[in-house]
Backbone as CSV, one residue per row, in Angstrom:
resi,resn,N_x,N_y,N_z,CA_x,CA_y,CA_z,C_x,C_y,C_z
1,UNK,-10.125,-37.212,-16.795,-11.381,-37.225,-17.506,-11.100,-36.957,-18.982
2,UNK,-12.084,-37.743,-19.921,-11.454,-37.332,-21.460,-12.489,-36.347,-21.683
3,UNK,-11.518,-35.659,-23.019,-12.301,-35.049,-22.964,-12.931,-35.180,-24.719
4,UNK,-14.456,-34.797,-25.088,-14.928,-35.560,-26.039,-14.379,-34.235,-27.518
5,UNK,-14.030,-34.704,-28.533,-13.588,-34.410,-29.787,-14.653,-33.541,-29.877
6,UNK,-14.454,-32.226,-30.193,-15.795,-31.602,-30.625,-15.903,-31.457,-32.124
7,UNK,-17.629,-30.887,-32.330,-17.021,-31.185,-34.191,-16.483,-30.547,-34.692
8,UNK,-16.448,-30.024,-35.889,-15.631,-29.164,-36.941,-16.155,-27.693,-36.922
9,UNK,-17.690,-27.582,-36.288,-18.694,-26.442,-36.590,-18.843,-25.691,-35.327
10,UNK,-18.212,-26.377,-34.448,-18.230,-25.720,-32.755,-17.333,-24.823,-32.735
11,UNK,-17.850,-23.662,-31.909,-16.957,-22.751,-31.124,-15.632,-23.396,-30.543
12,UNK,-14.753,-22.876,-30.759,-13.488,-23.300,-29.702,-13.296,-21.531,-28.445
13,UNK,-12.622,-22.386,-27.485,-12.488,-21.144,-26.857,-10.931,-20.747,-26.729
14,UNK,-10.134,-20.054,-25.910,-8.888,-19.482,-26.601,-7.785,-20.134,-26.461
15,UNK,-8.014,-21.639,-25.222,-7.006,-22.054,-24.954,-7.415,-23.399,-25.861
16,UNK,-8.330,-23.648,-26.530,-8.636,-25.119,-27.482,-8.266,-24.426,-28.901
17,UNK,-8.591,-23.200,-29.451,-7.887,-22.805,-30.780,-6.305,-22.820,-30.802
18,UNK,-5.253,-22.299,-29.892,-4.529,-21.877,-29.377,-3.557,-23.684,-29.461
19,UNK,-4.326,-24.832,-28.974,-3.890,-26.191,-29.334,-3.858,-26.273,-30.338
20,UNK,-5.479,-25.961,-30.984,-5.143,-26.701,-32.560,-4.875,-25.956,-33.677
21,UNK,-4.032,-24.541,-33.268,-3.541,-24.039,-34.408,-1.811,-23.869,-33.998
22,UNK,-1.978,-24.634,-32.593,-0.475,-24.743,-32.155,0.363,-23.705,-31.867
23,UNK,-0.140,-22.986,-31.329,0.540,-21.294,-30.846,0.194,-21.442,-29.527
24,UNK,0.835,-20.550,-28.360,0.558,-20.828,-27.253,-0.986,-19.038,-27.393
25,UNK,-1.649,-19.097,-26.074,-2.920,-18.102,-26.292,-2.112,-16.894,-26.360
26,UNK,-0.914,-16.397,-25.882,-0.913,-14.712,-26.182,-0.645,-14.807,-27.188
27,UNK,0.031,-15.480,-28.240,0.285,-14.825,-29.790,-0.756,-14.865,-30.332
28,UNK,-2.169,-15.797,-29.895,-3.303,-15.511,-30.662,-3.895,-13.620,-30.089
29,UNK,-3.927,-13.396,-29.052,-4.082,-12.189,-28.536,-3.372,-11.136,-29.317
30,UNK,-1.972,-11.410,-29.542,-0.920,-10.696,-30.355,-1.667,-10.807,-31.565
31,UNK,-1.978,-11.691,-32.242,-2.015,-11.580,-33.874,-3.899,-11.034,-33.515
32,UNK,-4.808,-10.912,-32.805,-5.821,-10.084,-32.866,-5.758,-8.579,-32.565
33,UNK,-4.432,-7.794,-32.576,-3.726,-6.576,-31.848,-3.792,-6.523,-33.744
34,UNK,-2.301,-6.909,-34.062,-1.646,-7.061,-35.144,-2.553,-7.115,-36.538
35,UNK,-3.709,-7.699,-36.304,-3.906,-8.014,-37.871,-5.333,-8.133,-37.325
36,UNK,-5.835,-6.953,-37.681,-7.482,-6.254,-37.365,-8.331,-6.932,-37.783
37,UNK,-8.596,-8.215,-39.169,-9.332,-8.951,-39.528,-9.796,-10.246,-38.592
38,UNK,-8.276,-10.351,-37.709,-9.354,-11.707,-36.840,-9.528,-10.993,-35.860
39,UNK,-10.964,-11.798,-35.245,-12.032,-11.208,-34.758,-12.970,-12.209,-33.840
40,UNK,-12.374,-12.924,-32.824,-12.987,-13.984,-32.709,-14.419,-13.127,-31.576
41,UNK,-15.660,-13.980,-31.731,-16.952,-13.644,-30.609,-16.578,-13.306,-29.587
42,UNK,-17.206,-12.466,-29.120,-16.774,-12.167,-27.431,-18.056,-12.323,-26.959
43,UNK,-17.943,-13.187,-25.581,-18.962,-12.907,-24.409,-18.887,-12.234,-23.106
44,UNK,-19.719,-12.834,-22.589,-20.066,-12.046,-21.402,-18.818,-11.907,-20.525
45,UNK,-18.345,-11.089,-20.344,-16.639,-11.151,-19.028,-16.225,-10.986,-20.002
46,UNK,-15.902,-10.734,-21.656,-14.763,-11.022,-22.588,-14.164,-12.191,-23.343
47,UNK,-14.775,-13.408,-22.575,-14.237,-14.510,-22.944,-14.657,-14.807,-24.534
48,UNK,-13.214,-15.288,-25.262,-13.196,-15.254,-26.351,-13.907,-16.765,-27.280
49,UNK,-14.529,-16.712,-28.021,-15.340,-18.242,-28.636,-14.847,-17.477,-30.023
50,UNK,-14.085,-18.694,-30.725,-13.563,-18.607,-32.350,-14.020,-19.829,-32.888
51,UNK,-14.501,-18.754,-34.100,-15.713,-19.547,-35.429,-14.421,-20.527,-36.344
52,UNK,-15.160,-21.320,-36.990,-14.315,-21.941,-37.404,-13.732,-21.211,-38.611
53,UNK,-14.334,-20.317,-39.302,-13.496,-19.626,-40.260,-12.676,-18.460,-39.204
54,UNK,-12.658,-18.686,-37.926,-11.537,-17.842,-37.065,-10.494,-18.820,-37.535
55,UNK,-10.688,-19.923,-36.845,-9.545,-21.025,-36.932,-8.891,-21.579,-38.254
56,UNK,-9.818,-20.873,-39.259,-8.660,-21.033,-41.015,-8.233,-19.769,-41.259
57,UNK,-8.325,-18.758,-40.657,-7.663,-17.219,-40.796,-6.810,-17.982,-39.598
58,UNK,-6.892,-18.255,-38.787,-5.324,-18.251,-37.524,-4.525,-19.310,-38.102
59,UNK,-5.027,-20.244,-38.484,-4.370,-21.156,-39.555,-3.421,-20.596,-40.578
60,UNK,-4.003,-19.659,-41.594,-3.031,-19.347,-42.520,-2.459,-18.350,-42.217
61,UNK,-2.847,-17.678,-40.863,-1.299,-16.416,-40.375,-0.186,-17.523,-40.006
62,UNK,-0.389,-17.979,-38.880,0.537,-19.452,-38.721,1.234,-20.102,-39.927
63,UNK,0.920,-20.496,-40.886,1.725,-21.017,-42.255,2.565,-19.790,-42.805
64,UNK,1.564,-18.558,-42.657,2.519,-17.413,-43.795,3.677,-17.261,-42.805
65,UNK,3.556,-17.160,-41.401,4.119,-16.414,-39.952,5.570,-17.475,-40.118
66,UNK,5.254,-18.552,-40.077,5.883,-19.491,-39.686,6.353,-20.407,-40.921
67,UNK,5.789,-20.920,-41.820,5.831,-22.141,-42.309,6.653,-21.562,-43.615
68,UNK,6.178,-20.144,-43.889,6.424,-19.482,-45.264,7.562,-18.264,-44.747
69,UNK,7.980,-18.048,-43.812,8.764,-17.117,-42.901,8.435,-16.004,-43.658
70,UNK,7.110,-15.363,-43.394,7.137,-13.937,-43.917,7.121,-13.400,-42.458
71,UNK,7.245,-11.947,-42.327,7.141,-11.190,-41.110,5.726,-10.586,-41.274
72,UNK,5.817,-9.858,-40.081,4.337,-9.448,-39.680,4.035,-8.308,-40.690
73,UNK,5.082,-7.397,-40.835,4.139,-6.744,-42.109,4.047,-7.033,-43.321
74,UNK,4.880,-8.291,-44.231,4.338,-8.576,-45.181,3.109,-9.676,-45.237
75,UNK,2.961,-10.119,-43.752,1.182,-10.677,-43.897,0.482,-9.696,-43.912
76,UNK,0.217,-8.300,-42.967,-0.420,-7.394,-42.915,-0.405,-7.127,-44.919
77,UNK,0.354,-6.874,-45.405,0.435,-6.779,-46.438,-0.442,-7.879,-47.615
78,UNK,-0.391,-8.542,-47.095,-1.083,-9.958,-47.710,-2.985,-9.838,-47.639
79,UNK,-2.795,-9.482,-46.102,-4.513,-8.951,-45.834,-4.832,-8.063,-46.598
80,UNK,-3.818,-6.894,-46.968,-4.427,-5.719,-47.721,-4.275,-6.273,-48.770
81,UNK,-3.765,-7.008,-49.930,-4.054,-6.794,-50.967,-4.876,-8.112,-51.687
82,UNK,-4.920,-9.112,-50.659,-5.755,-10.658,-51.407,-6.868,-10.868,-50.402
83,UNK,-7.058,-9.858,-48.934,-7.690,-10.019,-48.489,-7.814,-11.425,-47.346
84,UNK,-8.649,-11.484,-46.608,-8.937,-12.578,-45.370,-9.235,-13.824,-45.655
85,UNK,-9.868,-13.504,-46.896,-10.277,-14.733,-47.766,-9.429,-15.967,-48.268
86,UNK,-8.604,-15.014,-48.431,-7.105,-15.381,-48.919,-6.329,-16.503,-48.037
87,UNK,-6.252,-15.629,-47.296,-5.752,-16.522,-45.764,-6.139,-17.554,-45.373
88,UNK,-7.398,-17.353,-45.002,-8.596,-18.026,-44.326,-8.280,-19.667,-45.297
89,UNK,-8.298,-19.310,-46.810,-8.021,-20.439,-47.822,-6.725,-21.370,-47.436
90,UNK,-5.602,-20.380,-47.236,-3.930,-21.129,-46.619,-4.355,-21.929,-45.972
91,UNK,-5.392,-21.875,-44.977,-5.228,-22.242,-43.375,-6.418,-23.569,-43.463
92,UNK,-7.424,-22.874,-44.334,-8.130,-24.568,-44.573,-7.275,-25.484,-45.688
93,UNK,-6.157,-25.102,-46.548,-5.474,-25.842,-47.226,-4.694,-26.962,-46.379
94,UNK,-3.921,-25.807,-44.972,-3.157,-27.051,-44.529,-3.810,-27.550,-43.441
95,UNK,-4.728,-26.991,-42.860,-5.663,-27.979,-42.177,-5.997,-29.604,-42.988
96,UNK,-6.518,-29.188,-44.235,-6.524,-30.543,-45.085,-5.242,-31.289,-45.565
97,UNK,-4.352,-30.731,-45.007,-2.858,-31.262,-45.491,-2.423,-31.268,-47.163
98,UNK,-2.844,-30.206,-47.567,-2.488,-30.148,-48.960,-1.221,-29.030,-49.171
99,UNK,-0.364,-29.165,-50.095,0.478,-28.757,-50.334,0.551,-26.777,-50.484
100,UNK,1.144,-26.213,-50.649,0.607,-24.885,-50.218,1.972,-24.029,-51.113
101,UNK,1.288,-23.507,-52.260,2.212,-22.748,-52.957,1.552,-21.281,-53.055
102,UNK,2.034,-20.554,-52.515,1.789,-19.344,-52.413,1.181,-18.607,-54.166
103,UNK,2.120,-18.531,-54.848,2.298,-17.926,-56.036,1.117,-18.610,-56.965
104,UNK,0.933,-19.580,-56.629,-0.125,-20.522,-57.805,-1.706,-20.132,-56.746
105,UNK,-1.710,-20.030,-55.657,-2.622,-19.907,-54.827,-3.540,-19.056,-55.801
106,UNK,-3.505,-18.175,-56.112,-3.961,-16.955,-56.658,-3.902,-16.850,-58.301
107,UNK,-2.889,-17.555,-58.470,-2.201,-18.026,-60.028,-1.306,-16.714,-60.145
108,UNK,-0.154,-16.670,-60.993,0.677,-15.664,-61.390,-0.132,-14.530,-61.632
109,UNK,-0.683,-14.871,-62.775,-1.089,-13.533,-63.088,-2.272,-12.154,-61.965
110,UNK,-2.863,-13.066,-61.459,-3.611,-12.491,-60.405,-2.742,-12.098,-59.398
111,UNK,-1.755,-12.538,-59.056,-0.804,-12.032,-57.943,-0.410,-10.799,-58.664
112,UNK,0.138,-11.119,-60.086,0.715,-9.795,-60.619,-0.363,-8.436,-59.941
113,UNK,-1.500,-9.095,-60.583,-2.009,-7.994,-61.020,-2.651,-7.558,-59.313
114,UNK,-2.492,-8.220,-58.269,-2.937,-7.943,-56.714,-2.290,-6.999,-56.416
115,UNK,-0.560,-7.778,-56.787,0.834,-6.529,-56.323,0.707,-5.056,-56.757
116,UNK,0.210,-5.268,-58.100,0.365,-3.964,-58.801,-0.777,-3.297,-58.412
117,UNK,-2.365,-3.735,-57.773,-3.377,-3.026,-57.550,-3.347,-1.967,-56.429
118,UNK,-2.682,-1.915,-55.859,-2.034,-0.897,-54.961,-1.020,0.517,-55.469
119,UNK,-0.448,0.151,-56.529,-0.108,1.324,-57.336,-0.963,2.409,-57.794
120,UNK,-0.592,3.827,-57.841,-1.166,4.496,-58.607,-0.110,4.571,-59.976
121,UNK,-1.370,5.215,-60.746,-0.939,5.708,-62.148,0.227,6.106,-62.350
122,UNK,0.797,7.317,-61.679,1.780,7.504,-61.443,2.706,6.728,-61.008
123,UNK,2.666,6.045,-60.210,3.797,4.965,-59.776,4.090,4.070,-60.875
124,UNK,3.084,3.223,-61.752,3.159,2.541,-62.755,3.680,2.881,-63.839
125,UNK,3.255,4.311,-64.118,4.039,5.281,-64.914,5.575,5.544,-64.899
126,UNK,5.913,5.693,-63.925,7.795,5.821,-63.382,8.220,4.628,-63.774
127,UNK,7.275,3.026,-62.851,7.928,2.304,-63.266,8.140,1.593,-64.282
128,UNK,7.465,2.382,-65.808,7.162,1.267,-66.847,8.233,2.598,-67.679
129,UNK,8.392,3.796,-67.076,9.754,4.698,-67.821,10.722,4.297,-67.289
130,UNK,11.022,3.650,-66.089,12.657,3.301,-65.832,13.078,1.947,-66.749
131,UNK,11.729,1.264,-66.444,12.056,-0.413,-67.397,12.424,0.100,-68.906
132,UNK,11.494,1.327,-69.487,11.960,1.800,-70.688,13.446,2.176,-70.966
133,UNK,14.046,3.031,-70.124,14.946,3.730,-70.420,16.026,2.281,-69.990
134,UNK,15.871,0.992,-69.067,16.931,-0.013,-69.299,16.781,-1.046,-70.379
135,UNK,15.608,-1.226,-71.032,15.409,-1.870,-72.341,16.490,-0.959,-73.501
136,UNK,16.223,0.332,-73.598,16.335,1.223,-74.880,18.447,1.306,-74.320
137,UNK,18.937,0.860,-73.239,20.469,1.033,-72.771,20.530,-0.529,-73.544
138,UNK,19.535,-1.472,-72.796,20.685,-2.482,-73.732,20.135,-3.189,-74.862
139,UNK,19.420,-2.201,-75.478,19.470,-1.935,-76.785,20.856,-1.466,-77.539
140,UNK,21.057,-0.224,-76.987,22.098,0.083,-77.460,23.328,-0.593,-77.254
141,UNK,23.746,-1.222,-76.315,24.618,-1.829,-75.938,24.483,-3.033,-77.052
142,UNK,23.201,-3.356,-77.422,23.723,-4.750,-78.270,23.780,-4.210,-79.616
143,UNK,23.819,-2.961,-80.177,23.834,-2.355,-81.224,25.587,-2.199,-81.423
144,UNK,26.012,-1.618,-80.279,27.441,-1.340,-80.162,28.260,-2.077,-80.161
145,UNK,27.663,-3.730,-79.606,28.316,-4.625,-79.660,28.764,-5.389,-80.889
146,UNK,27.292,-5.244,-81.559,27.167,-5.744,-83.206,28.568,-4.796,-83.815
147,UNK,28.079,-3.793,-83.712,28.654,-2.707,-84.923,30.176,-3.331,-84.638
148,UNK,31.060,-3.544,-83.345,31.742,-3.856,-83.176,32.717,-5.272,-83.286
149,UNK,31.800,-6.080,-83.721,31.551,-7.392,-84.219,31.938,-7.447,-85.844
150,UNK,30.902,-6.642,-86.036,31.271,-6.522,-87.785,32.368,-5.792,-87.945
151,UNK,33.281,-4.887,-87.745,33.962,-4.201,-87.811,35.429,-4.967,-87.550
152,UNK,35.662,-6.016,-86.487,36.475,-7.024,-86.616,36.296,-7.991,-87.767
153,UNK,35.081,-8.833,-87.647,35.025,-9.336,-88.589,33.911,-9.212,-89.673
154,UNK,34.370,-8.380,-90.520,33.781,-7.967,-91.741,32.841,-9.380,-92.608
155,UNK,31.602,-9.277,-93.053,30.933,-10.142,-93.590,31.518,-10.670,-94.637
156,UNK,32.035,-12.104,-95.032,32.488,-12.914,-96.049,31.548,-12.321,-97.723
């Protein structure tokens, strides 16, 4: 018996998401353990029905999981700092078959500034005195180098 294409806006249930995000059903079970944002409907008995913005969040764990070889806690990591939204975006990107650059996703500077939004003051603080204290070394180092430069060869 065929069976008929459903549309884009229908519920899938765990073994039709599970096809079309190409994982077999326990890693979808696994990645609803793992990563607290997906969340597909539950009914009556438990049985699971996923929205279609389920299926562009399972989408872009799948690309980061797989396609982008991050591990499970630097997606967990990914949820915390760009959020579901984020994801959810990966996963309708390659659903549409478009090319998928992580770093531009967000643009540089917004990534910068995602990575770093998790810092405190203090942390930013240490790390903008260690970058100091290796700027102000090879500083000196190219001071020492000069002085040493001129000292062989003296200015004409």
């Amino acid at each position: 018996m065929a069976v008929a294409k459903k549309s884009a806006d229908a519920f899938r249930t765990i073994s039709e998401a599970a096809e079309e995000v190409e994982v077999p059903q326990h890693v979808l079970r696994h990645w609803e353990d793992t990563f607290g944002q997906i969340r597909p409907m539950r009914r009556a008995g438990g049985r699971r029905y996923y929205r279609p913005m389920d299926l562009d969040l399972l989408r872009g764990v799948r690309v980061l999981l797989y396609d982008e070889r991050y591990t499970t806690k630097g997606v967990q990591k990914i949820f915390k700092e760009n959020g579901a939204k984020y994801i959810a975006e990966i996963g309708r990107m390659a659903a549409a078959g478009k090319p998928i650059d992580l770093r531009t996703s967000l643009g540089e500077d917004d990534a910068l500034r995602a990575a770093d939004a998790g810092a405190s003051t203090g942390e930013l603080r240490d790390r903008l005195t260690a970058l100091l204290a290796r700027l102000e070394a090879a500083q000196r180092a190219l001071d020492d180098a000069t002085a040493a430069l001129d000292a062989v060869a003296p200015e004409a």
